[in-house]
C-alpha positions, -999 to +999 in steps of 0.1 A: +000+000+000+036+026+010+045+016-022+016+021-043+012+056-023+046+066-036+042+058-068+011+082-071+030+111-060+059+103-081+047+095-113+030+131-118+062+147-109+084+124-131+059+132-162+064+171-152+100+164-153+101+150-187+078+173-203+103+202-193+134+186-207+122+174-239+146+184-266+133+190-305+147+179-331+181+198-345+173+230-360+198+255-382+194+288-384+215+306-414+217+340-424+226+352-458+235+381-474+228+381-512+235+425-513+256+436-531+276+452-499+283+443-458+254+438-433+254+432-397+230+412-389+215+414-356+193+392-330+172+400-306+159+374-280+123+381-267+128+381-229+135+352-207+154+334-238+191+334-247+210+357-267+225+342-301+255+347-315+262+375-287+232+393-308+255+403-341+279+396-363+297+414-400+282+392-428+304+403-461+281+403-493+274+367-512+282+351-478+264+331-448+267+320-416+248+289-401+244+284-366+222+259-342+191+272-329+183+262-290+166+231-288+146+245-266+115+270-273+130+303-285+117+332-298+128+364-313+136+388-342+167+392-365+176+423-388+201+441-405+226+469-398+231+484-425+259+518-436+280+506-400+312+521-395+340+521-367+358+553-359+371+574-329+365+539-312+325+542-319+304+516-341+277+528-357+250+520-384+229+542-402+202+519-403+194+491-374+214+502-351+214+486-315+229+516-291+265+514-313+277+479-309+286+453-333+272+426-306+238+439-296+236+416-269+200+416-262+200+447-275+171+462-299+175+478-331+167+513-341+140+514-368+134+515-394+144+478-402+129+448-417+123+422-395+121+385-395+102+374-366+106+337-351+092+311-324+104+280-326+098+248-309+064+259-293+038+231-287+043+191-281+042+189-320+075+210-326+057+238-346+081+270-356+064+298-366+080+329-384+071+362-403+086+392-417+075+422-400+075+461-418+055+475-387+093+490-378+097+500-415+122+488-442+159+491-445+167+463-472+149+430-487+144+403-463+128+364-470+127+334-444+128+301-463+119+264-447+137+238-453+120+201-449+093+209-425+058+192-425+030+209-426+026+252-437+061+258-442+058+289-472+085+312-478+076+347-466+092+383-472+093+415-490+119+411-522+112+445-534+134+471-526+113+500-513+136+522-510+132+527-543+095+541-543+095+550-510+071+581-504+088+613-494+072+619-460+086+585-453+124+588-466+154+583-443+185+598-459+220+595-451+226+629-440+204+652-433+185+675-458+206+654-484+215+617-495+211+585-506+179+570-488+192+545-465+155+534-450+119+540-453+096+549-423+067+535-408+037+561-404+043+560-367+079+561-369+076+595-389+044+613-375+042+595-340+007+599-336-016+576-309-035+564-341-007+552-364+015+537-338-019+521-327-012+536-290-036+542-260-073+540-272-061+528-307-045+500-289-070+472-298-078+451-329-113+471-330-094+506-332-056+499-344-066+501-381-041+502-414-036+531-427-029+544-464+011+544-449+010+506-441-010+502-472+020+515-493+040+485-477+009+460-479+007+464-517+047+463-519+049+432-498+018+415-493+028+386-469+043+410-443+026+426-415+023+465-419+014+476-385+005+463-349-028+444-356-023+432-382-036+398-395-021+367-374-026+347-406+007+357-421+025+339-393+030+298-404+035+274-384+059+242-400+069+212-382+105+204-373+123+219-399+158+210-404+165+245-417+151+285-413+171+303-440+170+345-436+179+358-470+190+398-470+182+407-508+166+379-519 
């Protein structure tokens, strides 16, 4: 009966213990830069996760880097730096830039920048889920690419380069009053209002609408979401996939 008593309590607990160290299945996460110049990529853990790759690394154009992901649940964002220089001991980047270090260590990046958004391992199935993210604005072409996943496993992104059209009110130059544009602004990012950075009572599905700003970007880049609400549908979610490939100019 002591026996049977102990194995009642013990069982639960032994069943909680597993469930907590299950490891998924080997994932890679590779970056690559198909611009034709340097990029620093960056990556940004949501909180309570690790840091990668101490957060950023140079990636030289036509090259990659490959790296495991946890095998763990993990979730985050990755972008590019783009325009970085080091001088008078300072590194900085005109676009992305994560408080002037080439490691951002947790660090996030200064918009605007295109993001590629990820959670991996989530769910007793293995799902990952990713996206690619304009809300922040654009800085340079960005697509996340699957490889042998079950399941919804598309590839995602914006391959146009919108710096190209990008509206005037929304134009981020090199130097000011002058320049090549480096990145193109979200509405919120260039007029900060409540209602385009869906803030305070626009904070809501019901109130945080697009606006003719994100629309530009929607049209552009269709399977992206263009500001805070937008539709959870353009997240996928793909089981074990050996591979998430970010491609910069793709």
């Amino acid at each position: 009966m002591a026996i049977q008593t102990l194995l009642t309590i013990l069982l639960p607990l032994l069943l909680i213990l597993l469930s907590t160290t299950t490891a998924f299945n080997p994932l890679t996460l590779t970056l690559v830069n198909n611009c034709p110049y340097p990029i620093w990529p960056a990556i940004q853990p949501n909180s309570g996760h690790p840091v990668l790759q101490n957060g950023g690394f140079s990636l030289n154009s036509l090259t990659h880097r490959s790296f495991p992901a946890p095998d763990q649940p993990w979730s985050g964002r990755v972008w590019a730096r783009t325009g970085c220089t080091y001088s008078n001991n300072r590194f900085t980047c005109l676009t992305g830039d994560c408080g002037g270090r080439l490691e951002c260590a947790g660090l996030g990046g200064a918009a605007p920048a295109t993001l590629a958004q990820f959670n991996l391992h989530h769910s007793g199935a293995d799902h990952s889920s990713y996206g690619v993210s304009l809300v922040d604005g654009f800085n340079v072409p960005l697509t996340v690419t699957p490889h042998e996943g079950r399941g919804v496993c598309p590839v995602v992104g914006c391959r146009a380069d919108l710096l190209a059209t990008c509206p005037g009110p929304l134009q981020m130059r090199a130097a000011a009053g002058g320049g090549r544009v480096v990145g193109c602004k979200s509405g919120c990012e260039a007029f900060g209002t409540d209602e385009l950075c869906c803030r305070n009572r626009y904070n809501s599905p019901s109130t945080c609408r697009a606006s003719t700003y994100s629309d530009y970007f929607k049209r552009a880049c269709p399977a992206t979401f263009t500001y805070a609400h937008d539709s959870p549908s353009l997240t996928h979610d793909c089981t074990a996939p050996r591979e998430l490939k970010v491609i910069f100019c793709h």
